[in-house]
C-alpha positions in Angstrom: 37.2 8.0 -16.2 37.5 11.1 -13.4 36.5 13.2 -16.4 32.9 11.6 -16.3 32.7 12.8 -13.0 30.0 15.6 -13.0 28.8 15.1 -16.5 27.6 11.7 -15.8 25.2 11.8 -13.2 22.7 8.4 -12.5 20.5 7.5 -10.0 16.8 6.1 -9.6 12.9 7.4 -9.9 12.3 8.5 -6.6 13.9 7.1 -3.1 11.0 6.3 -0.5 10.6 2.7 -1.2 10.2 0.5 1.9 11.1 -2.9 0.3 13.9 -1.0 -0.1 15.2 -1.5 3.2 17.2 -4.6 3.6 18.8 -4.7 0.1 19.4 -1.1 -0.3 19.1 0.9 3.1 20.0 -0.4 6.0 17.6 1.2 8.4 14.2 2.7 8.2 15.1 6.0 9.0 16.7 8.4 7.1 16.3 7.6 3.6 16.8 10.5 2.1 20.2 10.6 3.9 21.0 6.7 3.0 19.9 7.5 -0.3 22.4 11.0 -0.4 25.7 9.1 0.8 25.2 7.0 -2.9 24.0 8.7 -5.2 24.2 12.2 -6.6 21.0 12.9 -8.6 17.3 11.3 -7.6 14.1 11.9 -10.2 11.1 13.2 -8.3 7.6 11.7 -9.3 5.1 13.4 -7.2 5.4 16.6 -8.8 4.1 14.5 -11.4 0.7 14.0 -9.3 -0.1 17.3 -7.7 2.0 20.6 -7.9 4.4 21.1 -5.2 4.3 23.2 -2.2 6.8 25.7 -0.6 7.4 23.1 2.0 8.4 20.9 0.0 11.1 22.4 -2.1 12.6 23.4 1.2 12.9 20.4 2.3 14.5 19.4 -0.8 17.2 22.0 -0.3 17.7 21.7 3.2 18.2 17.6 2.9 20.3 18.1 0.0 24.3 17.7 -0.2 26.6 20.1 -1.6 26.7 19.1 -5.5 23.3 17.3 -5.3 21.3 17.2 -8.2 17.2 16.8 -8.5 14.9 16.2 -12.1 11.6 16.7 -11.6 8.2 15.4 -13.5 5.9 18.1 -14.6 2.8 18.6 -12.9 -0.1 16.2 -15.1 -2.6 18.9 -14.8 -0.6 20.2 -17.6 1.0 17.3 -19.6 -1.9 14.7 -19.4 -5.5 16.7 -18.4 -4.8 19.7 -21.2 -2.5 18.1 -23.1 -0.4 20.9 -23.0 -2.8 23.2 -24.7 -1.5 26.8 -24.3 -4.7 27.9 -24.4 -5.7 26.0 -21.2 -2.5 26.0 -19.6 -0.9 29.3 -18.6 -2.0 30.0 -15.5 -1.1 26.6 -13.7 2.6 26.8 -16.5 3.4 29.9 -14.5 2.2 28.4 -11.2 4.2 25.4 -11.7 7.5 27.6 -12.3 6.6 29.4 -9.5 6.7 26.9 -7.2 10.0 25.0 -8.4 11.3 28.8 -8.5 13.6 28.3 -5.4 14.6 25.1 -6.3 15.7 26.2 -10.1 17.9 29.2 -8.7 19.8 27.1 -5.7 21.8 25.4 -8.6 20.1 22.1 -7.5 17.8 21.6 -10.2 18.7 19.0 -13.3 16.2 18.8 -15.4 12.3 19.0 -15.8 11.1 16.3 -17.5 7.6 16.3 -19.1 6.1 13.1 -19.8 3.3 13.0 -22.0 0.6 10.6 -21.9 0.3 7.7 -24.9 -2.0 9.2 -26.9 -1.0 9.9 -31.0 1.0 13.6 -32.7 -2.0 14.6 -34.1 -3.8 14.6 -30.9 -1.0 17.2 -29.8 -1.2 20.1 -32.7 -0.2 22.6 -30.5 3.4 20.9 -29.5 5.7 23.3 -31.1 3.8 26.8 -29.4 3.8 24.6 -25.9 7.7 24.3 -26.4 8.1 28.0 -27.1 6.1 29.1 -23.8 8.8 27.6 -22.0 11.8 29.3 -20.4 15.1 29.0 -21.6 16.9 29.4 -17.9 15.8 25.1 -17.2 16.8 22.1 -19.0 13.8 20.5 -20.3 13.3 16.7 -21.4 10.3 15.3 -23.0 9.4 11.5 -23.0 6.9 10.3 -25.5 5.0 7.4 -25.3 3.6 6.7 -28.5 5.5 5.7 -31.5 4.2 8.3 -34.0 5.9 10.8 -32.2 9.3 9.6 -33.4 10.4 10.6 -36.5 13.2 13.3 -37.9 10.1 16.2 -37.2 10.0 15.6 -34.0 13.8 15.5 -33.1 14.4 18.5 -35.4 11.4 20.5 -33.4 13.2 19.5 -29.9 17.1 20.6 -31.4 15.4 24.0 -32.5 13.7 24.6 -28.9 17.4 22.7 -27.0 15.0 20.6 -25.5 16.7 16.5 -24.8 14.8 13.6 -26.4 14.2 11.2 -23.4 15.8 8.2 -24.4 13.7 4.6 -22.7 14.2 1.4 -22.1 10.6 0.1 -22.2 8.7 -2.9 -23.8 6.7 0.3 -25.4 9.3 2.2 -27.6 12.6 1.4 -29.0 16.0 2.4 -27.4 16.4 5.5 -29.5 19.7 7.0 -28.6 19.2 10.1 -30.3 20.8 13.7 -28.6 18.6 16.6 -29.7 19.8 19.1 -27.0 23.5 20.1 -25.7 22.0 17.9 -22.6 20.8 14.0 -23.0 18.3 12.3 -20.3 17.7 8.5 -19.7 14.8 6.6 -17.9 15.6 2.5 -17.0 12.0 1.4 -16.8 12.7 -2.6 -17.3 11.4 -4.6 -19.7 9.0 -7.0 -17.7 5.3 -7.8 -19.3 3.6 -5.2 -16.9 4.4 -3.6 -14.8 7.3 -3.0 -16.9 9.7 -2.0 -13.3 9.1 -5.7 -11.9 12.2 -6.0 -13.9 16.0 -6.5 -12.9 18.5 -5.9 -15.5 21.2 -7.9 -16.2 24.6 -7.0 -16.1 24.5 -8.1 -20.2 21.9 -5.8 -20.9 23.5 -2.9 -18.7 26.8 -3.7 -20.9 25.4 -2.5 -23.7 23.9 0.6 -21.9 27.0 1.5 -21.2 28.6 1.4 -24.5 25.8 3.7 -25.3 26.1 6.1 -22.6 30.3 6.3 -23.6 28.9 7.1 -27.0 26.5 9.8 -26.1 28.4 11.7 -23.6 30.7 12.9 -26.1 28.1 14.5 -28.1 26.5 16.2 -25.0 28.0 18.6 -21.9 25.7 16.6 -19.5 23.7 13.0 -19.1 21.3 12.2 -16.5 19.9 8.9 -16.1 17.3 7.5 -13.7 16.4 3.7 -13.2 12.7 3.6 -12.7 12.8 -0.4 -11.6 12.1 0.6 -8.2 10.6 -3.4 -7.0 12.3 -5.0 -4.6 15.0 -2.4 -4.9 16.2 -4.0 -8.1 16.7 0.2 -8.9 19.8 1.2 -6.8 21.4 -1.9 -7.5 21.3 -1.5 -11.2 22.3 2.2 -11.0 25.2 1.1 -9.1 26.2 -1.4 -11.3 25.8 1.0 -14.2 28.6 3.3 -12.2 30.8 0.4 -12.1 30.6 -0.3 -15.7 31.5 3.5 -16.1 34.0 3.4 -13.5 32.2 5.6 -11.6 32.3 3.8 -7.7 34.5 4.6 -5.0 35.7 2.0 -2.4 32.7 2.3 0.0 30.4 2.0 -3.4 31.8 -0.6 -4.3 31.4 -2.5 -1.0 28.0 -1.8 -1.2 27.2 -3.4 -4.5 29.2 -6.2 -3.5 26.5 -6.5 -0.8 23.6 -5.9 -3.0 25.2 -8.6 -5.2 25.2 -11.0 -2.6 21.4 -10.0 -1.1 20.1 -10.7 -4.7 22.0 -14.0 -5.9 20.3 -15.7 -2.3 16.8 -14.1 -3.4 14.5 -16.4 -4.8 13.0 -16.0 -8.0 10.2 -13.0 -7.7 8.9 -11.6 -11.1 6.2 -9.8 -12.3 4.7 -13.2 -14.6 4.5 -14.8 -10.9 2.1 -11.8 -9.6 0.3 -12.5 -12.6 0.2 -16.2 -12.2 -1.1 -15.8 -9.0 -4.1 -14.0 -9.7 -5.3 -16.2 -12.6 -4.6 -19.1 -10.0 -7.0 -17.2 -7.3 -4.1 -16.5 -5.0 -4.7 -13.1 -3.3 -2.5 -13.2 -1.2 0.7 -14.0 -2.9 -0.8 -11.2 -5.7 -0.9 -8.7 -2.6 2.4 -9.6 -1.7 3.8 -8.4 -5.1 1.9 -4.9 -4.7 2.4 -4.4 -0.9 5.6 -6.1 -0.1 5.5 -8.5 2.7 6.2 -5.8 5.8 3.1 -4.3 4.7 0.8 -7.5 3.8 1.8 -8.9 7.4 0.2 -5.5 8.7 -2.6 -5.9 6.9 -3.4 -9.2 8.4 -3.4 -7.4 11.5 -6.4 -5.2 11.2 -9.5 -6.7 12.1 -12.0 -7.6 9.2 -15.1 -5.6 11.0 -13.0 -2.8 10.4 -13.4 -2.8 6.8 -16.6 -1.7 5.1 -17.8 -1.3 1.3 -20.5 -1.2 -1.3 -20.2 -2.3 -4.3 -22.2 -0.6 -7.1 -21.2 -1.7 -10.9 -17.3 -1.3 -11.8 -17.3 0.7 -8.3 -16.1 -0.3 -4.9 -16.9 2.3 -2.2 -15.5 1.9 1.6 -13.7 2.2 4.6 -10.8 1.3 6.9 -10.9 2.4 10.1 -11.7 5.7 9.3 -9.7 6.1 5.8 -11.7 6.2 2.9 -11.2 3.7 -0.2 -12.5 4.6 -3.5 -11.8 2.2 -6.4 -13.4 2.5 -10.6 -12.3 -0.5 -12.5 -13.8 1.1 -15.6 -12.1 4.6 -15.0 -8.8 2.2 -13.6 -8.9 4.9 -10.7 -8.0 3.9 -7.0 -8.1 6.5 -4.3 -6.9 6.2 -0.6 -6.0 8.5 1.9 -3.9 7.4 4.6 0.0 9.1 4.8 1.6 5.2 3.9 -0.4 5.6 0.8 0.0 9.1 -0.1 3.9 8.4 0.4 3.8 5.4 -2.0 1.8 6.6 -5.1 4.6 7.1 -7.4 5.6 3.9 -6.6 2.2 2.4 -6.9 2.0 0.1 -3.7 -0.6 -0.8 -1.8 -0.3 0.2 2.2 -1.9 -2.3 4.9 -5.2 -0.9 4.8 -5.6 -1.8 1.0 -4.5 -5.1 1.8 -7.2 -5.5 4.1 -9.7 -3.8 2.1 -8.9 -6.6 -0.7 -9.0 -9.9 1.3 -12.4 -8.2 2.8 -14.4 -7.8 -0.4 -15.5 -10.8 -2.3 -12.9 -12.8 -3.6 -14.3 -12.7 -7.3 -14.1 -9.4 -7.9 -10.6 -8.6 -5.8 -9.2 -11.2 -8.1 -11.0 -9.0 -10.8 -9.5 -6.0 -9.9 -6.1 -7.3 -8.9 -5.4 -8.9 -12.5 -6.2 -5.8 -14.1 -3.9 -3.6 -11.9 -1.2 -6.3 -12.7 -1.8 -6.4 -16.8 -2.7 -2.5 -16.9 -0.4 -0.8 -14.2 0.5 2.3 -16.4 -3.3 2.9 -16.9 -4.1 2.6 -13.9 -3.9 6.2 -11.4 -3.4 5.8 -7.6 -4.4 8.8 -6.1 -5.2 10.5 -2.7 -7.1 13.5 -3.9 -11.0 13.3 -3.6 -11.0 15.5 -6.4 -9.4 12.9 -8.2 -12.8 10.2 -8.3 -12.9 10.5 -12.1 -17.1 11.5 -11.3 
């Protein structure tokens, strides 16, 4: 297997996860580091959310071993707002290249990956002249999340342009294993009711991936694959068991799945369906367990209910904690917070202490109303940090 080594690279959907800690890392500092002495290749979300800064990508090199390897989301200001219109796009295309610029040239850079929203082909007209106004020195994947998108037109349009075919494993689209670039690009998302990444694989179901991966990679220089299951850190513990299927751990690897084993065989039984359960039972709390963890529900407890004020006008629930603001549309599905826990934690979509609070301040009725719909509609729903962002 040592000539997988370098063309197999697997990891997860970002790294910041604070339930994290205890199965995965084991302290609270240093992630990034933890994360680093595991795994060679991460997938960045927030790039997804708002365009990054200079900062940022510095960071990104500085933390960064020798041989590390980041994919990126594009910005959703261009795959999701315009719908990657060229005609509306250029001048935040360039900006976004711009920006990743640094990060492209240090060798660091795997591939860009542009998810597009679920909405139809024919709502995308324009696909084939968005393809062509990107450069040829990046690795681009797309992932599609509607089912009239794949057919041999498609494919044949990505092979022409070298751009990969993101292959899923979702409740949404079939497994599709199809290569249509000299590059191939995987995203675990699980396979729970919703959200689909309360979801831990089983070692079954990763058998079969891996048959699949031993198939693709000999049609293919390169395979990057990222498990987005990031609950309960169900995510590094299926990427590493998807190395070991390959063949892929070292000793000190290996002792740590052997760990993570153990941590999860004494967990008890936590799922999605049980988050769900709750809420149609009236059970806040255990529902705010699911989306906070239970570090951060305990320090929501702690915050004094005369902290918390709101108005409620409609689908609309308008407040405070402390002095952070909390801005939530059930119609629009649009939740807006602005404390640094949340702003830390939005492509993982957890709730931070203060939302916690917010939600066992404000009439039971409609937190349960809100809650159920987060639970049942997670994809459609858009935690953000950006006033902008209100959907006004």
């Amino acid at each position: 297997m040592d000539m997988l080594f370098g063309r197999i690279l697997i990891g997860t959907s970002g790294w910041d996860y604070d339930d994290w800690i205890g199965p995965f890392y084991k302290t609270e500092r240093g992630l990034f580091s933890q994360y680093t002495r595991v795994f060679n290749t991460v997938e960045i979300n927030s790039t997804f959310y708002s365009l990054p800064g200079k900062g940022f990508i510095e960071g990104l090199l500085r933390s960064a071993p020798r041989g590390f390897v980041f994919s990126l989301k594009m910005y959703r200001g261009i795959t999701h707002k315009k719908l990657l219109n060229p005609k509306l796009i250029t001048e935040e295309l360039d900006l976004f290249f711009k920006l990743i610029n640094q990060l492209g040239g240090s060798g660091k850079l795997g591939a860009i990956l542009i998810q597009l929203p679920p909405r139809p082909k024919n709502d995308v007209p324009w696909f084939k002249d968005f393809l062509e106004m990107l450069p040829r020195e990046y690795r681009f994947a797309v992932e599609f999340r509607h089912p009239s998108w794949l057919n041999d037109g498609t494919f044949k349009l990505l092979r022409e342009h070298n751009v990969a075919y993101a292959i899923v494993d979702e409740p949404l689209l079939p497994p599709e294993a199809v290569v249509t670039a000299d590059f191939t690009y995987i995203r675990w998302h699980g396979r729970g009711e919703r959200p689909w990444y309360y979801y831990h694989y089983t070692e079954q179901e990763l058998k079969e991936w891996a048959l699949r991966i031993n198939q693709l990679i000999g049609n293919v220089s390169l395979l990057l694959g990222y498990f987005n299951n990031h609950f309960r850190g169900f995510a590094p513990h299926n990427a590493l068991q998807m190395l070991s299927l390959l063949g892929m751990l070292d000793r000190e690897r290996r002792q740590l799945l052997k760990e993570m084993d153990e941590y999860f065989q004494k967990l008890p039984e936590k799922s999605a369906s049980k988050a769900r359960t709750a809420a149609l039972e009236g059970n806040v709390d255990e529902v705010l367990k699911a989306l906070a963890g239970d570090k951060r529900y305990e320090r929501g407890l702690e915050i004094k209910d005369e902290a918390v004020t709101y108005t409620v006008a409609g689908d609309r629930v308008i407040g405070k904690v402390k002095e952070y603001d909390v801005y939530i549309d059930l119609d629009s599905r649009i939740i807006r917070h602005n404390c640094e826990d949340w702003r830390k934690s939005l492509e993982g979509k957890r709730f931070c202490k203060h939302m916690v609070k917010f939600f066992l301040v404000i009439p039971r009725d409609l937190a349960l109303k809100i809650l159920e719909d987060i639970i049942t509609n997670m994809d459609d729903w858009e935690f953000v940090a950006d006033k902008s962002e209100q959907g006004e």
